[in-house]
C-alpha positions in Angstrom: 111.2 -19.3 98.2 108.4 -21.7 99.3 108.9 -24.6 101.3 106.6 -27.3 103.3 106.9 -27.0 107.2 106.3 -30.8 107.7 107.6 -33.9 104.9 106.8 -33.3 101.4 105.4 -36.9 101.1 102.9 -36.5 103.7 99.2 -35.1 102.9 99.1 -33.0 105.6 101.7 -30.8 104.8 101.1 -26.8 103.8 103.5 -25.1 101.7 105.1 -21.7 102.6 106.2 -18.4 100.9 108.5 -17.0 102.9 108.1 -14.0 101.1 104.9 -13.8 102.1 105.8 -14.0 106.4 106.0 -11.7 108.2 107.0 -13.5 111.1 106.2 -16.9 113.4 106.0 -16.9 116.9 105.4 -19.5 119.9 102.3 -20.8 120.9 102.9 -23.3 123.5 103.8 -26.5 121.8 102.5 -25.0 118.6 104.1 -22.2 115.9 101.4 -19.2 115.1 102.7 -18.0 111.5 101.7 -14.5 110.5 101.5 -13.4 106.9 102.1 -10.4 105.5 98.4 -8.5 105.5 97.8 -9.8 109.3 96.2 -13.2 108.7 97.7 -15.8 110.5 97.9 -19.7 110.9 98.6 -22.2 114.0 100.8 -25.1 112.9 101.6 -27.9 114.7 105.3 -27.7 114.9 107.4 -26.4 117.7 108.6 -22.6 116.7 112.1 -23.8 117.6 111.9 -26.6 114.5 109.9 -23.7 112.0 112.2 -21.2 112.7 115.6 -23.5 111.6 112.8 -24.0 108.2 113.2 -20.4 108.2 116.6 -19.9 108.6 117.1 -22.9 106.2 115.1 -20.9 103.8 117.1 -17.8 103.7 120.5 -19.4 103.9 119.7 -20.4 100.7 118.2 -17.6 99.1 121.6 -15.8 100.3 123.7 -18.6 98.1 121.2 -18.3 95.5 121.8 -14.4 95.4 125.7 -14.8 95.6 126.0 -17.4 92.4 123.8 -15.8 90.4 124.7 -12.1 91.0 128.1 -13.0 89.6 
């Protein structure tokens, strides 16, 4: 599922795969994402806020899975 890390409305934003992470992790004030393949990208969100975009993310693949697996 992709999703942006900041507004959608704002020009800055980046758009995310989240089947393409491999994981994010804290760098000071600042969230290092890390792809799958080892490239990686600083964002400028705290990891606590673009990990609950994670979490958000699979939460919803997981309702997605149970209504249409039925």
């Amino acid at each position: 599922m992709i999703f942006p890390y900041k507004a959608m409305n704002r020009k800055d934003t980046i758009w995310f795969n989240s089947n393409l992470l491999d994981t994010a992790l804290p760098s000071g004030k600042l969230t290092n994402v890390i792809f799958d393949g080892g490239n990686s990208l600083i964002v400028d969100n705290s990891y606590r806020f673009f990990n609950l975009k994670l979490l958000t993310v699979d939460q919803l693949r997981k309702v997605n899975h149970k209504r249409y697996s039925l």
